[in-house]
Each structure stands twice: as C-alpha cells, then as structure tokens.
RODO-2510 file (C-alpha; in nm, 4 decimals, decimal comma):
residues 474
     n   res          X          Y          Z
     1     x    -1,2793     0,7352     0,2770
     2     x    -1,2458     1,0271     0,5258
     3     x    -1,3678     1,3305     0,3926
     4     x    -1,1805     1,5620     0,6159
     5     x    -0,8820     1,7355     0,4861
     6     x    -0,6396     1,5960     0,7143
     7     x    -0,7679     1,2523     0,5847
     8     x    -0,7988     0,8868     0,8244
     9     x    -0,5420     1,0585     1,0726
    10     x    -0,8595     1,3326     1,2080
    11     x    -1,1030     1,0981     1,1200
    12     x    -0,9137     0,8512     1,3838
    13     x    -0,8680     1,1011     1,6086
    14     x    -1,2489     1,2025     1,6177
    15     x    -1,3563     0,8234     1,6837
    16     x    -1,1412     0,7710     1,9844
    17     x    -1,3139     0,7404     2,3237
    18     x    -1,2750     0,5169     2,6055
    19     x    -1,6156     0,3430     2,6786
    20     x    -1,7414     0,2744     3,0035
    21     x    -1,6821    -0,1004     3,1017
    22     x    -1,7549    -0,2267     3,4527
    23     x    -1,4607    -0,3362     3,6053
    24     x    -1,5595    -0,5038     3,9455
    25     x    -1,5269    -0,8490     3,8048
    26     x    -1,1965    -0,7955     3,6681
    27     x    -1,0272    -0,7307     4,0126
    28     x    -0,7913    -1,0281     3,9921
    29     x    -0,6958    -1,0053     3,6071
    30     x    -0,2892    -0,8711     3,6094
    31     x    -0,1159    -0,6785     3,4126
    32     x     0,2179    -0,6957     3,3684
    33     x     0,4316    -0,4197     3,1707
    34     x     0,6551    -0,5904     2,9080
    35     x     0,8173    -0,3224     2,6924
    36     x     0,8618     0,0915     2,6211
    37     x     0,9649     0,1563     2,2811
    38     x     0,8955     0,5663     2,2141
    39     x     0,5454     0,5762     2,1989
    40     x     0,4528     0,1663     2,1897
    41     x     0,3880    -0,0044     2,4850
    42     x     0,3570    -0,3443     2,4993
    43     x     0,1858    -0,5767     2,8306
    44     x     0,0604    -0,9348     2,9067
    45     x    -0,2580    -0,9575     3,0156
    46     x    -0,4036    -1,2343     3,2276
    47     x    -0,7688    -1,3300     3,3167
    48     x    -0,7601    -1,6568     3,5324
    49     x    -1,0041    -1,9222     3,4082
    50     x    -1,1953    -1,9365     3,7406
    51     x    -1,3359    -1,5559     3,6466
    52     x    -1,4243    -1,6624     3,2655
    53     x    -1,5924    -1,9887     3,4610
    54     x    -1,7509    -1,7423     3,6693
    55     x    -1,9180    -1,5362     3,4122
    56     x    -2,0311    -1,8035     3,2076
    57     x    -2,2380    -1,9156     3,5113
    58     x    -2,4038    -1,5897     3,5140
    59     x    -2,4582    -1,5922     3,1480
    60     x    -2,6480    -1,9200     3,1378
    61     x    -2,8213    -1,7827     3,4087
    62     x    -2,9349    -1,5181     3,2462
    63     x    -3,0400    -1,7125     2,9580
    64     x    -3,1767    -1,9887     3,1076
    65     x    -3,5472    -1,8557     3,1075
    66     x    -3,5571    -1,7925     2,7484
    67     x    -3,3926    -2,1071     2,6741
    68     x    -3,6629    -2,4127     2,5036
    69     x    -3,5079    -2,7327     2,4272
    70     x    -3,6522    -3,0683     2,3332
    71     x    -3,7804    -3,2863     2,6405
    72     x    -3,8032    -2,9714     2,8802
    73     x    -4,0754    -2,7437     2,9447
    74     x    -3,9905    -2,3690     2,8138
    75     x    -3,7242    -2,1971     3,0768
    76     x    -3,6994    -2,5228     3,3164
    77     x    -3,3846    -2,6698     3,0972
    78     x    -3,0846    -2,7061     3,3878
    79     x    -2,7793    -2,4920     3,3467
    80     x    -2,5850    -2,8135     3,3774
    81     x    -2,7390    -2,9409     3,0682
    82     x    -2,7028    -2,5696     2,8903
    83     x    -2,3681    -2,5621     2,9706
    84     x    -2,2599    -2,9452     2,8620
    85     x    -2,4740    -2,8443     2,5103
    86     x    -2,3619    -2,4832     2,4580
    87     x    -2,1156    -2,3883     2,6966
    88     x    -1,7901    -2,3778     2,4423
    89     x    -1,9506    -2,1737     2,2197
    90     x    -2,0933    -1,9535     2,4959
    91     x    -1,7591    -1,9125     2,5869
    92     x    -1,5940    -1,8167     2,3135
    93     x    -1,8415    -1,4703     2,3044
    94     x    -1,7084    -1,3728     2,6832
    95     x    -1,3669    -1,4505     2,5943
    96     x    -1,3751    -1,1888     2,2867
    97     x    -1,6019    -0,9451     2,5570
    98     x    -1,3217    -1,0273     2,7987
    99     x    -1,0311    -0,8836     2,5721
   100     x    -1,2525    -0,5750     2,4508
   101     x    -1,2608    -0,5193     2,8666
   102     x    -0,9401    -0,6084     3,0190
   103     x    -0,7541    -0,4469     2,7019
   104     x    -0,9100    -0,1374     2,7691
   105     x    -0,8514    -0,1603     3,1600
   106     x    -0,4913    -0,1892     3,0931
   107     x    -0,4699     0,1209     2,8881
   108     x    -0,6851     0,3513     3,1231
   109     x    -0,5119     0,1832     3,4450
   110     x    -0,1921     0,2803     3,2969
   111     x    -0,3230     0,6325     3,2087
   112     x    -0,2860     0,5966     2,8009
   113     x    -0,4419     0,7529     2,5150
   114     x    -0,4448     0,5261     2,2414
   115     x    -0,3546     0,5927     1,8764
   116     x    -0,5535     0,3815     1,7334
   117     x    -0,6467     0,0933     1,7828
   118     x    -0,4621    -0,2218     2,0078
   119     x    -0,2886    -0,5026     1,9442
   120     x    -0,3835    -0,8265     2,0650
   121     x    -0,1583    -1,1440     2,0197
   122     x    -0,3405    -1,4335     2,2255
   123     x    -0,0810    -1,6137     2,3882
   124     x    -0,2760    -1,9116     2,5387
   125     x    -0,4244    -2,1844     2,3263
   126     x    -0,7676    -2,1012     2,2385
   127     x    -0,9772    -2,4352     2,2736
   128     x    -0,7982    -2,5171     2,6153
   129     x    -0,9722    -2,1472     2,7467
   130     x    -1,3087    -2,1749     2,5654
   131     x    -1,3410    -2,5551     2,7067
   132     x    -1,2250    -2,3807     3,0834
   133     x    -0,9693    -2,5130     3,1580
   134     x    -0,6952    -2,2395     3,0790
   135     x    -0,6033    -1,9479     3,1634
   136     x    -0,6807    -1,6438     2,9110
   137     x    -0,3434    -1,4403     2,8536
   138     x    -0,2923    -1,2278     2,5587
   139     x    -0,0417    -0,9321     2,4781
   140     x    -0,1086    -0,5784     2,4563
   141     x     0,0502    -0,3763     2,2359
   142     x    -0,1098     0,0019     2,2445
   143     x     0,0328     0,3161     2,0761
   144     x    -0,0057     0,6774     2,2471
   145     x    -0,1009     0,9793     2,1415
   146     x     0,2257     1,2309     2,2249
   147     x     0,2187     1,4392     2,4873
   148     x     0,2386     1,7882     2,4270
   149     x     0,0785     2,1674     2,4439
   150     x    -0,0739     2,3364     2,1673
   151     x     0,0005     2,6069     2,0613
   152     x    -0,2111     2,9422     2,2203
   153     x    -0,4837     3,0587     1,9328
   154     x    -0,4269     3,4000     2,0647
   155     x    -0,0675     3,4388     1,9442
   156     x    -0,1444     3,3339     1,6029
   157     x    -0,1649     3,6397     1,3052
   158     x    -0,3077     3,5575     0,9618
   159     x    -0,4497     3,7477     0,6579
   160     x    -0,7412     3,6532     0,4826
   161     x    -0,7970     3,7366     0,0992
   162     x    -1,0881     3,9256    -0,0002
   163     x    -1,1788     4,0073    -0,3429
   164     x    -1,5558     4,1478    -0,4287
   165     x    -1,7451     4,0494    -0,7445
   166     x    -1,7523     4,3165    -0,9319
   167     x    -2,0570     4,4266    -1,2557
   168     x    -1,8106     4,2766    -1,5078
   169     x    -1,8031     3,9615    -1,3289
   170     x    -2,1828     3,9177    -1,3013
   171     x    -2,1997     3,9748    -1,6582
   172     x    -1,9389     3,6931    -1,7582
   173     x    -2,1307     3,4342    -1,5129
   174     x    -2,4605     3,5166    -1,7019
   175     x    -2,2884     3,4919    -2,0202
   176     x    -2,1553     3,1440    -1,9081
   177     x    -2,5476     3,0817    -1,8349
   178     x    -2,5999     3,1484    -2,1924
   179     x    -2,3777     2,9527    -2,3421
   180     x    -2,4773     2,6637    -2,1587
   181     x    -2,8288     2,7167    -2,3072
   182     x    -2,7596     2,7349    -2,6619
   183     x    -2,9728     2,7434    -2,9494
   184     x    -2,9816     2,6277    -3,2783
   185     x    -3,0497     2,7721    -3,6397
   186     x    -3,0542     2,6610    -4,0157
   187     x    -2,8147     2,8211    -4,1585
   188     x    -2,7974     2,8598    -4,5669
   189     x    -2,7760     2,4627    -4,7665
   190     x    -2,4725     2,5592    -4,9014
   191     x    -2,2991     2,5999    -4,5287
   192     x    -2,0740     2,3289    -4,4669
   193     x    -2,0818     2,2024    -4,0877
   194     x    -1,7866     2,2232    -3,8457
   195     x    -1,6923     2,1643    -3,4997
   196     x    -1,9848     2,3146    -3,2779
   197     x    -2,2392     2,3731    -3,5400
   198     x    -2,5307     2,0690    -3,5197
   199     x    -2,6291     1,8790    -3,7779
   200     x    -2,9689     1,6981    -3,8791
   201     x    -2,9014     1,4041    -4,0154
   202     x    -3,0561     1,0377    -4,0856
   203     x    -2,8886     0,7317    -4,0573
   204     x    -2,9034     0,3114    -4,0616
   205     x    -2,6181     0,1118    -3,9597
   206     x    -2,4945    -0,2194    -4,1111
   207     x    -2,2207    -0,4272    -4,0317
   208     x    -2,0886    -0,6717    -4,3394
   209     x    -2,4151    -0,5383    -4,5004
   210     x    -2,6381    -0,6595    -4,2310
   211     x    -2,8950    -0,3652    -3,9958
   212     x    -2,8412    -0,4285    -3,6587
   213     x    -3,0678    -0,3123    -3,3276
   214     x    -3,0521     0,0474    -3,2600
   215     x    -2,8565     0,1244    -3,5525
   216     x    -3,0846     0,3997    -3,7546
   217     x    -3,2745     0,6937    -3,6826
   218     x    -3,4354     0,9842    -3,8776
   219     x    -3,4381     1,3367    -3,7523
   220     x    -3,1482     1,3207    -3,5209
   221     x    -2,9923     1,6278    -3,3906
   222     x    -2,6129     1,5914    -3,3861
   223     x    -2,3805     1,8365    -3,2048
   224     x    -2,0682     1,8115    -3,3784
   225     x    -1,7642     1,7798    -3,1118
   226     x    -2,0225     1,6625    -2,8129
   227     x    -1,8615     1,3185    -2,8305
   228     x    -2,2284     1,1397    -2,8039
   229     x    -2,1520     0,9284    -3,0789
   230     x    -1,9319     0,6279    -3,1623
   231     x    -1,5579     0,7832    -3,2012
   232     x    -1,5009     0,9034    -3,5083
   233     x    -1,8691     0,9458    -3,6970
   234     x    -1,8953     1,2842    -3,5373
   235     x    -1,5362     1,4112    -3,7450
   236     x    -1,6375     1,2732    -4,0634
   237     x    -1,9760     1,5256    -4,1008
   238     x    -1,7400     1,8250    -4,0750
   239     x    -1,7621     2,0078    -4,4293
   240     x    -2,1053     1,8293    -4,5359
   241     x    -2,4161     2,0224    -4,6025
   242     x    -2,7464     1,9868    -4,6345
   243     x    -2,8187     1,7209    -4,9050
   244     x    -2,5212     1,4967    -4,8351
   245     x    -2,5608     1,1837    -4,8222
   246     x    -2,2325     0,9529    -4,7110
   247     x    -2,1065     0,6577    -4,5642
   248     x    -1,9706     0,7077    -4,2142
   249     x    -1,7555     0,3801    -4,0958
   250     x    -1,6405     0,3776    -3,7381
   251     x    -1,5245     0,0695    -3,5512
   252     x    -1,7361    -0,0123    -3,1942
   253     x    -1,4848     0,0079    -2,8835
   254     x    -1,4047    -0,3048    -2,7511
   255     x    -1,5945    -0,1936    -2,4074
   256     x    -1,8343    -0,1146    -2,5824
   257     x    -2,1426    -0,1947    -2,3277
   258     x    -2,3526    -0,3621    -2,6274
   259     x    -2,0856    -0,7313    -2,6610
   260     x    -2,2422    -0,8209    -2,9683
   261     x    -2,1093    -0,4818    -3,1218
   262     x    -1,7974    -0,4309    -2,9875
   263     x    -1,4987    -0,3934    -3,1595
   264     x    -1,6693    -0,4445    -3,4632
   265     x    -1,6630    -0,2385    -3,8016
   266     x    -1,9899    -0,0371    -3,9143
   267     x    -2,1063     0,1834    -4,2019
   268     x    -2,3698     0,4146    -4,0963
   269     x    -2,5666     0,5194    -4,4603
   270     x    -2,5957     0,9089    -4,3304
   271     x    -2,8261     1,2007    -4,5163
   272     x    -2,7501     1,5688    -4,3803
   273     x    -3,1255     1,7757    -4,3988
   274     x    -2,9931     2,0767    -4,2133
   275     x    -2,6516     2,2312    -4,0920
   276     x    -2,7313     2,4353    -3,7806
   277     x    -2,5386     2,7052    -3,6204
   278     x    -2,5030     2,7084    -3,2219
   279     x    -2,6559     3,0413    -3,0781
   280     x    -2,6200     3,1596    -2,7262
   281     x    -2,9400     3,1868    -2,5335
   282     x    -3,0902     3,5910    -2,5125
   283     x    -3,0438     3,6394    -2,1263
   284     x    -3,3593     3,7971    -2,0692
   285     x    -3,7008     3,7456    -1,8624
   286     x    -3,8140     3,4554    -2,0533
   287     x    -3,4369     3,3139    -2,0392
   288     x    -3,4526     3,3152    -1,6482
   289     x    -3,8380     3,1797    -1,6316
   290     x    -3,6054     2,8509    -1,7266
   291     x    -3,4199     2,8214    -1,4160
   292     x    -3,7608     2,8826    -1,2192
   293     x    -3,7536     3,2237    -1,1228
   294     x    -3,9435     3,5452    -1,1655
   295     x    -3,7635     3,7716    -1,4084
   296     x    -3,4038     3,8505    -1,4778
   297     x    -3,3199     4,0568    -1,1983
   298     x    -3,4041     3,8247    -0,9984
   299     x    -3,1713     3,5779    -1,1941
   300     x    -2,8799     3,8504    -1,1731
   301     x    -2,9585     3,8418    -0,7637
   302     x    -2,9521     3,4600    -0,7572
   303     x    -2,6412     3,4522    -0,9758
   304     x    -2,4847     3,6755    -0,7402
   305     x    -2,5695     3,5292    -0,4329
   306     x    -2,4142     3,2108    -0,5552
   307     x    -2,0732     3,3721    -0,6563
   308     x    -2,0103     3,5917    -0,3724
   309     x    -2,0880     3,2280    -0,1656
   310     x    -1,8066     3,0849    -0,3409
   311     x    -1,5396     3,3585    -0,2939
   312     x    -1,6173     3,3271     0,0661
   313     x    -1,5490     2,9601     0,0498
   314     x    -1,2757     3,0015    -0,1691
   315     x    -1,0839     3,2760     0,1177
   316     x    -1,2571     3,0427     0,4061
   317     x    -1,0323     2,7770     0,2269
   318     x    -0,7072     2,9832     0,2318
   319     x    -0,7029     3,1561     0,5056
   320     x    -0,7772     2,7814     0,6797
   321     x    -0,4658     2,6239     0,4601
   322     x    -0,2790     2,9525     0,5979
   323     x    -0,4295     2,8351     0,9574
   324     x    -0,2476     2,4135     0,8740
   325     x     0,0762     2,5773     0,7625
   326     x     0,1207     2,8034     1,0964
   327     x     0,0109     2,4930     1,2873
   328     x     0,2764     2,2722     1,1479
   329     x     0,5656     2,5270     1,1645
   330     x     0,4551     2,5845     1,5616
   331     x     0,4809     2,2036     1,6474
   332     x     0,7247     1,8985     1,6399
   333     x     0,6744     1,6132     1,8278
   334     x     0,7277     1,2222     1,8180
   335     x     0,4480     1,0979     1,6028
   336     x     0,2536     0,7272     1,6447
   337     x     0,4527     0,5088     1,3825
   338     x     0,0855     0,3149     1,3076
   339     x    -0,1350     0,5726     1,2516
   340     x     0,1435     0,7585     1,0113
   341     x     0,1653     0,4395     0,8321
   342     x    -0,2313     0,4327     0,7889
   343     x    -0,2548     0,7415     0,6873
   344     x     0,0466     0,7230     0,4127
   345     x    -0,0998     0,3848     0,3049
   346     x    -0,4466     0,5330     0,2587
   347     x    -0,2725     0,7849     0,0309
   348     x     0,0027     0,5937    -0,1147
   349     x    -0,2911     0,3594    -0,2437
   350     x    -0,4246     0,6465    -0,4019
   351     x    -0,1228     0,7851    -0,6306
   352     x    -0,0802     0,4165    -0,6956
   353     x    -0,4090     0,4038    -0,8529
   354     x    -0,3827     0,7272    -1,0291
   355     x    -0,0565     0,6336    -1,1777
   356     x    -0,2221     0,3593    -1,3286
   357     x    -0,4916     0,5592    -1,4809
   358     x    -0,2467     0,8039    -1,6103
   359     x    -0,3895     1,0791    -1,4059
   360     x    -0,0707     1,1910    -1,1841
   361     x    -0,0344     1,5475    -1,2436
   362     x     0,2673     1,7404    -1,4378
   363     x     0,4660     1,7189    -1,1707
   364     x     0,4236     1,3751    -1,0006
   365     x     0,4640     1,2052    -1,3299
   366     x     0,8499     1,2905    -1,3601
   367     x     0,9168     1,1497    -1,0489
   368     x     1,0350     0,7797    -0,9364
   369     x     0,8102     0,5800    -0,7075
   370     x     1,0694     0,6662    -0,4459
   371     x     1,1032     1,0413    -0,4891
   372     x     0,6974     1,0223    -0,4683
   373     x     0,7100     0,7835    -0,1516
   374     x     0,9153     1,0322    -0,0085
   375     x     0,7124     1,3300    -0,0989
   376     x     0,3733     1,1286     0,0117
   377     x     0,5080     1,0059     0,3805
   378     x     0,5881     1,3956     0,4763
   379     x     0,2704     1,4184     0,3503
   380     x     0,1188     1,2094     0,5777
   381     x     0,3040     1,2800     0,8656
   382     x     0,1844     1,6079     0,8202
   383     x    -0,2023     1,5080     0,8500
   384     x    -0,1322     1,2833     1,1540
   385     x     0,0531     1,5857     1,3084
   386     x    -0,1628     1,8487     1,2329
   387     x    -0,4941     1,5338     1,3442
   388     x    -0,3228     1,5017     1,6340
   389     x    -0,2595     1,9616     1,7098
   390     x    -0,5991     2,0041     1,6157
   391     x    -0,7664     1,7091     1,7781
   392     x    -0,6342     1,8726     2,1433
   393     x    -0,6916     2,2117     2,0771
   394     x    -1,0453     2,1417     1,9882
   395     x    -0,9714     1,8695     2,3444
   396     x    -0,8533     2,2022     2,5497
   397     x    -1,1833     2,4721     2,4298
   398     x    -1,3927     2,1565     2,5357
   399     x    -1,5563     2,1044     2,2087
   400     x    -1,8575     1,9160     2,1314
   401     x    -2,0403     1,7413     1,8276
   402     x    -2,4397     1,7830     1,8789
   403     x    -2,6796     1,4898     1,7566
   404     x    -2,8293     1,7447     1,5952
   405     x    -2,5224     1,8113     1,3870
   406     x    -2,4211     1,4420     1,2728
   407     x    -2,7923     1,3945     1,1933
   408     x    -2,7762     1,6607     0,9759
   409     x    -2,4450     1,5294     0,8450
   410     x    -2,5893     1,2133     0,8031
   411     x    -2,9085     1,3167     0,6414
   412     x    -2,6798     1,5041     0,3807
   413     x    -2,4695     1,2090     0,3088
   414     x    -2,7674     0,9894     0,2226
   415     x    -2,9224     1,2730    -0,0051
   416     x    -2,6195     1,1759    -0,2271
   417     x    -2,7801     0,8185    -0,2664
   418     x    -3,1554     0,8588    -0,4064
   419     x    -3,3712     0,5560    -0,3148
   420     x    -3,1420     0,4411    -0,0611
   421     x    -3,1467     0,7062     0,1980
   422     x    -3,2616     0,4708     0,4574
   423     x    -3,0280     0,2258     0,4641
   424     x    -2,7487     0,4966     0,4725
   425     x    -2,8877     0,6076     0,7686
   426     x    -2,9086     0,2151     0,8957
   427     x    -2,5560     0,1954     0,8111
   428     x    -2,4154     0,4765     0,9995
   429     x    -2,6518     0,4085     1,2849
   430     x    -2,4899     0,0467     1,3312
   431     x    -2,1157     0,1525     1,2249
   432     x    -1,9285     0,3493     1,5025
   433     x    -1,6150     0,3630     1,2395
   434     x    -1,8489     0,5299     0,9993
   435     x    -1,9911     0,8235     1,2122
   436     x    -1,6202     0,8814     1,3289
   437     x    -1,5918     0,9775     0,9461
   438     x    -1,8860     1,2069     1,0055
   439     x    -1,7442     1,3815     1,3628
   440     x    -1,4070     1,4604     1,1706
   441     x    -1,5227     1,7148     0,9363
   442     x    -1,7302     1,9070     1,1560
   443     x    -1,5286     1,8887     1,4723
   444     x    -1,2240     1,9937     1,2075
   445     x    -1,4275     2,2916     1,0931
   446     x    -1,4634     2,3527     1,4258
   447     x    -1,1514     2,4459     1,5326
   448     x    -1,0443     2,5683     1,2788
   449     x    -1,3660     2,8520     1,3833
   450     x    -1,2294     2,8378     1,7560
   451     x    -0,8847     2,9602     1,5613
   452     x    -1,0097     3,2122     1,3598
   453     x    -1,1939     3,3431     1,6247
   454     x    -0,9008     3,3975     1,8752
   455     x    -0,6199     3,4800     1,6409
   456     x    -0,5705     3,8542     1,4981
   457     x    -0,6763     3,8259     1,1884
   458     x    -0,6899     4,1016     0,9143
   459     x    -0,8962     4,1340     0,5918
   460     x    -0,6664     4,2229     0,2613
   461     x    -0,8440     4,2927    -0,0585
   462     x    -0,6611     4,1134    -0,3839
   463     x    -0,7685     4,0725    -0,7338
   464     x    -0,9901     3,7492    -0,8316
   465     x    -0,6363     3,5427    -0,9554
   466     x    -0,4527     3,6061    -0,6119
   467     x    -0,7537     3,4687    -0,4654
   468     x    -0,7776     3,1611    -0,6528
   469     x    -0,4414     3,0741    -0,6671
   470     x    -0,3249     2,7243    -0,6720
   471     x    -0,1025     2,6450    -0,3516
   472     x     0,1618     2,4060    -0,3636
   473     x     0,0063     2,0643    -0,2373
   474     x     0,1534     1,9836     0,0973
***
C-alpha cells in the first residue's frame, strides 16, 4: 500500500511518465477517434499485419545467430525454418510490444495525459494475428488528467503551532523512562499480591491428571496484569502470599498455537515464594549507563532532543493538513472516474476489514454501510483531487526525485525487513509500480516544502493540547 497521505491517487500520479518508444515503424498504424465522454476517450487502433510480418523478420534476424537447433551447425539454422518452428509464439511477444507502442502513440499523438492506466479491448481474433494473417486492431480507452491551474503558493496564508517543551515536561518523559524500567522487591509474607505487584511462584500443569510438555517451572517471575500467561491464571494469584500453594485451572484458547492444548482444561499445582512490589527505576547516572550513554545529563539532552523532534513533526503535520484543506477549498474540477474509484476501493477495502475486526472507531460504528460509503468516496475524491493539485504544482516548480533520494528511500524500506534487505532492494529494482510508491512520499513532501516556502506563513505559540489536537478525519 501507498504510504503517502493522499494514498494510491499520489502514488499514481508520481509513476506516470510517457516512455520513449521509437515510432518510425509505426507510420502506417491509424487511429481513429471513437468517443468523448468528459474525461474518457475512447479510439480503435490498427496495425496492418504486413508491419507485425515485418518485424518478426527482423526479430528472427536478430536471433538467428544465437539460435542452435538439432541438425544445424550453431547460428547457420534458416529463418525460414525459425519461423515455421517458432514464429507463432515469436509473434505473440511483438504483438503485446506492439500494443504497449501504438497505445502509447495514440495518447501522445492526441496530446493526453493519462490517468492511469489504458484500456485495451482486442478487437481482432488473436490466433488469426499471431499466425499473420490478420490485422491487429484493438480499442483504446484512456482517461485524462483535468486540465486546470493551480493555485499561486504565494497567495496562500497559514499559521503554524508552536509549543516549546518546557522543565516540567522533561521531567514527566524521564519519569515515563522510569516506569518503563521497573524494579522489583519482597515485600513482607503476609502481603497479599494484586494487580501490578509480581509474584514468584512454581508451578506443573496437568490436564485430566496427566503433566504435559512445557507445563511447569520453578522460580518464575510473574507480573500480575502483564497478560503473559494463559487467560485467567494471572487473576486467580491476586490476594495470595507467600506460602500459598493453589490450584489455578484455566482453559487453553482454541488458537492456541500448541493444537494438542488448545481449548483444553488445565490445573496448574501453583506455590507463591515471594509477593513483590513494582518499583520505578532511580533516574540517575547508573539508570542512563542502561540506554548507553555517559551520565544523566546527557540522558536529559538525548531525551530532549527526541521530544522537541516530535513537536516539530507534530506542527510539520498540521500546519501541512492546514496546507490539504486550503488546497481543496481553492480547487474544483472534473475528476478521472477510474482513478477515484481506485482510490475509494483501496479504502473502502480497508473499513471493510476493520469492521470485521471490530476496530471502526466511535463514530464510524453508528453508521450504515451507506452513510460510511458516502463519507469514504468524498474521501477519496478528496485524495485524487488534492494527487492530482499537488502532482502539477510540484509539475509547474519543475521538481525532481534524485537517485540518491529513492536509494535512500529504498535502503530505509528494506531496514524494516532484517535478513532480507537484498531482495527488497531486487524487488523494487525490477518493479516500476513499486518505486512509484517510493517517488510519492518524497515528491509529496516536496511540495508541500515548495508551499511552505512561498506562502506567508506565521509562527503562533499554543499550549501542548492545542498542538496535539485530533482533527476531524477528512
């Protein structure tokens, strides 16, 4: 999926070039215009069989050096005989070359920018043109991107949110440090464990009286509440102390990822030797020797470093969502039917699959499917229209992707895959659809720079909850 936030629609928009093709061969193919609807255009393309005849003649050519068969030497085998052995299936790689070339002829004859990719309907029958002795006609049917002007960076106004960390908040993020490197101490026998507190415990499992694998251990340290265990053994320690000994019975999930045990029930014989009470860690010099570093200054310096970085991504992000709503108010225009239909399906399929899982939000889950379709396509026609805004503003300032920058794109993608970098790399290298997915981001972030840059806009200083605010999803 397309990692930029205007989803498939930029990602689209960043893969679309028209390649080079030589055309000299092509001079008789014609073109005839068959229909205008809005933005679809539809044409029937012909390419007479004497010109697919002609370039499988230079293809065996071509080939014919390379070419060993049985009862000729290496290279001498006739292009008659190629031709008679191999020559339908030969074809059938220039006809699919041919329609890559002619289809894209007819769109930059005609002066189109494609939304997407074309159409083709083959209208002749296939075996008749691969044996040669039909004519190869297929239809067209392209969508363009609307024609329009962007809007002028330099008349834009925006405010960006500021909010500095303050002493207070450095102390809170090195208090959340603590807590996330607890301790543990035995506290008195007679304290009874509860949620939090950790337990030392032994245990052996049976099921209808019988041990099973991996069912006991001595000495095991047991955070009540962490949820390591099977459901329900971790609830039945609260209020036991040290010298308890009980029978915990839990049933096994039915996933659970050992078959043999699933869904069945089990008595774990359990002995408490210690209640332990959770302690946050001492933030001090020895406390910040365990993230690597020096002392605890320069843990404070690290800490803040890190949170200052993310309240300038969090104002990056809303002074750019302030950037997406201007943009959308300054432009209407007719909008490519297909590529708002991709993009809507590529997010439809996602609420779909959320809905399943349960995981719609507050909102979203008192709606009907067609309050939420509705909702979802404006949605999407929003992406494609604000793809499509920032795709020719970025078109207009001329700007460019570097190698350099989708290598390092790539290299940080397959960082996300240990042990497989390489063949992330392969498959990016090889997949044109792929590196599109790449461009988008970037050339998104781009813009949205080019914007920033240009427009007037002023700093305003706002408290930490103005700042991180949750906007209404558009």
């Amino acid at each position: 999926m397309c990692s930029s936030d205007l989803g498939e629609a930029m990602c689209l928009m960043a893969g679309l070039s028209a390649p080079d093709i030589d055309t000299g061969w092509m001079s008789v193919m014609q073109i005839k215009e068959l229909k205008t609807e809005g933005l679809s255009y539809t044409y029937a393309v012909t390419v007479p069989k004497e010109d697919l005849s002609a370039k499988l003649d230079a293809k065996i050519k071509e080939m014919q050096p390379q070419v060993s068969l049985k009862g000729f030497r290496p290279g001498k085998v006739p292009a008659s005989h190629i031709k008679k052995m191999f020559g339908q299936s030969i074809m059938k790689d220039i006809v699919e070359e041919t329609v890559n070339e002619t289809s894209q002829k007819a769109i930059n004859d005609n002066k189109i920018r494609p939304a997407g990719q074309p159409k083709i309907d083959l209208r002749a029958n296939g075996e008749e043109v691969t044996k040669g002795t039909a004519d190869l006609e297929y239809q067209l049917t392209v969508e363009s991107i609307p024609e329009f002007e962007p809007v002028d960076p330099a008349t834009l106004k925006f405010t960006r949110l500021k909010y500095e960390a303050s002493d207070a908040d450095m102390e809170e993020r090195l208090a959340e440090l603590g807590k996330g490197q607890k301790t543990y101490k035995k506290k008195a026998k007679t304290a009874k464990a509860k949620k939090d507190d950790a337990v030392l415990i032994d245990f052996v499992g049976t099921i209808d009286g019988e041990a099973f694998d991996g069912g006991a251990m001595e000495g095991h340290q047991l955070v009540i509440g962490s949820g390591s265990f099977i459901p329900g053994f971790e609830e039945q320690l609260i209020g036991a102390k040290a010298g308890d000994e009980m029978d915990v019975k839990v049933t096994f999930p039915k996933e659970y990822q050992a078959a043999d045990l699933a869904g069945k029930e089990a008595v774990f014989a359990t002995k408490v030797h210690e209640v332990q009470g959770a302690k946050d860690a001492e933030i001090d010099d020895d406390f910040a020797k365990n993230f690597g570093l020096d002392d605890l200054d320069a843990l404070k310096d690290a800490v803040k470093k890190q949170y200052e970085s993310e309240l300038e991504m969090q104002s990056r992000m809303k002074l750019k969502r302030a950037i997406l709503d201007e943009l959308d108010k300054k432009h209407s225009f007719d909008l490519p039917p297909n590529m708002v239909e991709a993009e809507f399906e590529n997010i439809w399929n996602q609420v779909k699959a959320e809905k399943e899982a349960g995981q719609l939000d507050e909102d979203d889950a008192k709606k009907t499917d067609k309050q939420l379709e509705k909702d979802y396509r404006k949605i999407a026609e929003r992406r494609v229209r604000l793809g499509l805004v920032l795709a020719e503003m970025g078109q207009k300032a001329e700007i460019q992707i570097t190698n350099e920058e989708l290598q390092q794109a790539m290299i940080a993608e397959a960082r996300q895959y240990p042990g497989q970098e390489q063949q992330v790399v392969e498959f990016y290298q090889k997949n044109p659809n792929a590196i599109a997915q790449l461009r988008a981001p970037i050339y998104e972030e781009k813009v949205v720079d080019l914007i920033i840059d240009k427009a007037e806009v002023k700093d305003k200083k706002v408290d930490k909850e103005e700042l991180f605010k949750e906007d209404e999803m558009i």
